[in-house]
C-alpha positions as CSV (number, residue, x, y, z in Angstrom):
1,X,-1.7,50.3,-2.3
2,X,-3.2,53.0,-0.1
3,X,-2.3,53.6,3.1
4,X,-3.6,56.1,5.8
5,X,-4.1,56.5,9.6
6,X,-7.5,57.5,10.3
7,X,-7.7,58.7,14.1
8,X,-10.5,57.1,15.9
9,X,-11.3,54.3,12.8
10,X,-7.7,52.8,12.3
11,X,-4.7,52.5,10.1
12,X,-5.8,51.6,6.4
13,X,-3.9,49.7,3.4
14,X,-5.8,49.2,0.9
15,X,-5.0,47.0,-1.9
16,X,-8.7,45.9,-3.2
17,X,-11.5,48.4,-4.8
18,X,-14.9,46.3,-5.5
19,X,-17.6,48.5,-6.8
20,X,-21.2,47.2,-8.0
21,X,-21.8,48.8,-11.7
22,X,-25.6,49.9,-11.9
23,X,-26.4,52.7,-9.6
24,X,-23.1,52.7,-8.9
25,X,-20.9,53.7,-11.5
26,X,-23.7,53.4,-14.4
27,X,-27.2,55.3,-14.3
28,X,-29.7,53.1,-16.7
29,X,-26.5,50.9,-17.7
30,X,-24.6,54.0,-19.1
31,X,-21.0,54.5,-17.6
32,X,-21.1,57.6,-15.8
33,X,-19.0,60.3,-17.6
34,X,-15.2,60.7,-16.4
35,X,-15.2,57.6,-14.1
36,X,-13.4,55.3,-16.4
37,X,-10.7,57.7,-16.4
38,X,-11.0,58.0,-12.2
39,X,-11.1,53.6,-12.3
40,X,-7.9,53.7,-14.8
41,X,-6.2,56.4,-12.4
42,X,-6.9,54.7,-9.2
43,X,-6.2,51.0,-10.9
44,X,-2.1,52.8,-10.5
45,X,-2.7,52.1,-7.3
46,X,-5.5,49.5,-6.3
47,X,-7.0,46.3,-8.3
48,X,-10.0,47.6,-9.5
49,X,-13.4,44.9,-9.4
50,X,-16.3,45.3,-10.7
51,X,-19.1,43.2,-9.4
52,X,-22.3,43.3,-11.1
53,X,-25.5,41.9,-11.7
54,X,-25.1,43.7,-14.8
55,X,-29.4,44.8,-15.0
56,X,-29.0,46.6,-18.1
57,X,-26.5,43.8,-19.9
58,X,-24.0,46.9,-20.3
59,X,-21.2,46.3,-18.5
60,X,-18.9,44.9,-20.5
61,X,-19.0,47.1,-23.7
62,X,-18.6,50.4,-21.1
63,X,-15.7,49.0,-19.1
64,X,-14.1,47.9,-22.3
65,X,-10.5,49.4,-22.1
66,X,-10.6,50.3,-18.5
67,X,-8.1,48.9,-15.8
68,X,-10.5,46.6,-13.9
69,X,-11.5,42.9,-13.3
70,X,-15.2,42.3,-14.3
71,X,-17.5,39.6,-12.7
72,X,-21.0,39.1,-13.5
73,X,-23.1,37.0,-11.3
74,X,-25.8,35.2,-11.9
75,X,-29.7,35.3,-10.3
76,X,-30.3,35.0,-6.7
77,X,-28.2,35.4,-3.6
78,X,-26.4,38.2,-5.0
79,X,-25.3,40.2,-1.9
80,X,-24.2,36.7,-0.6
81,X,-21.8,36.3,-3.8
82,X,-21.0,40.5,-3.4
83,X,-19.7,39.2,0.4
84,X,-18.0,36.5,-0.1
85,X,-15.9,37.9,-3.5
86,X,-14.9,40.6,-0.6
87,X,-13.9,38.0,1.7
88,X,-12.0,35.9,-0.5
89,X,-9.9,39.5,-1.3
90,X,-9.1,39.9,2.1
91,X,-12.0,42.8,3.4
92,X,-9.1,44.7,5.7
93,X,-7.8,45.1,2.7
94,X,-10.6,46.4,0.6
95,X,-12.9,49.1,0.0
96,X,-16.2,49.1,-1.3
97,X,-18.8,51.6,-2.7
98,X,-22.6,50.2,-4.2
99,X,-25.7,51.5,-4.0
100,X,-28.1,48.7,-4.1
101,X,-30.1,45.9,-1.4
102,X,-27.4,43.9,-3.1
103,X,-24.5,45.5,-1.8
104,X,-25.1,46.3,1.7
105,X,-23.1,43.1,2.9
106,X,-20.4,43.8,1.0
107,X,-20.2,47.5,2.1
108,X,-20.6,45.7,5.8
109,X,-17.6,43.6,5.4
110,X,-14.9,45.7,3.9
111,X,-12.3,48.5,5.4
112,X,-14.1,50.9,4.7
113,X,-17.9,50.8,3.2
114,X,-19.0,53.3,0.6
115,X,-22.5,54.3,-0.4
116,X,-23.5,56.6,-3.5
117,X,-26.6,58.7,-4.6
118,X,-26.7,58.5,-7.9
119,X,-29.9,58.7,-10.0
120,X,-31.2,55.3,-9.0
121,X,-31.1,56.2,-5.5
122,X,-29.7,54.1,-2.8
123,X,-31.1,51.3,-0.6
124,X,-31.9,52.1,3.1
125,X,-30.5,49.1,4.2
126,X,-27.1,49.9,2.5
127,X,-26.8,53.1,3.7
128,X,-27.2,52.1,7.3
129,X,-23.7,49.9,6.4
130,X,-22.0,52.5,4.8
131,X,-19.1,53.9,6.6
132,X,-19.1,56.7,4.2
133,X,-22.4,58.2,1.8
134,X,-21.6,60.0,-1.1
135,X,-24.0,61.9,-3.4
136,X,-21.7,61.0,-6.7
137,X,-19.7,58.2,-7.5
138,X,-16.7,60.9,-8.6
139,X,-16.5,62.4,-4.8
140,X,-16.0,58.7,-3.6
141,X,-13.5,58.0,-6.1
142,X,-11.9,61.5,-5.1
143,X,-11.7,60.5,-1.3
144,X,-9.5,57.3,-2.5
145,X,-7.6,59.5,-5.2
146,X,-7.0,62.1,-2.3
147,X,-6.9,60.1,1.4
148,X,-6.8,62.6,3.5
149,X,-10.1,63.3,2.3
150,X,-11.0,60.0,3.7
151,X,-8.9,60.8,6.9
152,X,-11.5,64.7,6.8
153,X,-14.4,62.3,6.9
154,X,-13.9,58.7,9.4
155,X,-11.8,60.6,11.9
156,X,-13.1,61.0,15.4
């Protein structure tokens, strides 16, 4: 669990990560380099989900070995299924991070909403529900690895 007092946002204990995989922590399907080793770090702490629509079929081969629960979804009404796997998990208790169209309602409904920039880009929509917008999937892992960070960043 993390837990942290943000000023001005709230009190935070976080038990859940849910990140999306492509964009995210893949660029065209390949695991970004070091982040397995960030996921297996944090997983110490958090239970690490990955929810994916898995675009590039890659997901399972890269994630081989690291400490995390992987879902694949099917076609259609993906950012529904995104939500709802967040709701069943308890979303005060969970932080996000995505990148796509896909993963703005998730972002929307958790603790604390994380957007990255990564090579594929990031959806407008999902940026506008981001709580936080990072331009690497390493710095967001970093702001969960190190809180105050996090604390630096929602405070007002």
């Amino acid at each position: 669990m993390i837990e942290v007092e943000v000023p001005g946002f709230g009190r935070l204990e976080i038990d859940h990560l849910v990140l999306d995989y492509n964009g995210t922590l893949a660029v065209d399907g390949r695991l970004v380099d070091g982040v397995a080793d960030d996921l297996d770090a944090l997983a110490d702490r958090l239970t690490v989900h990955v929810v994916t629509a898995d675009t590039f079929g890659k997901a399972a081969e890269a994630l081989a070995g690291v400490r995390c629960r992987l879902e694949i979804l099917p076609p259609g009404g993906q950012d529904v299924a995104k939500r709802d796997f967040v709701r069943a998990l308890g979303p005060e208790r969970t932080v996000c991070i995505g990148n796509g169209r896909n993963d703005r309602l998730m972002l929307r409904e958790a603790a604390v909403g994380m957007a990255v920039i990564l090579a594929e880009c990031a959806a407008g929509p999902t940026l506008a529900e981001a709580d936080v917008v990072a331009t690497g999937i390493r710095s967001a892992l970093a702001l969960l690895s190190h809180p105050l960070r996090l604390v630096a960043t929602l405070r007002s």
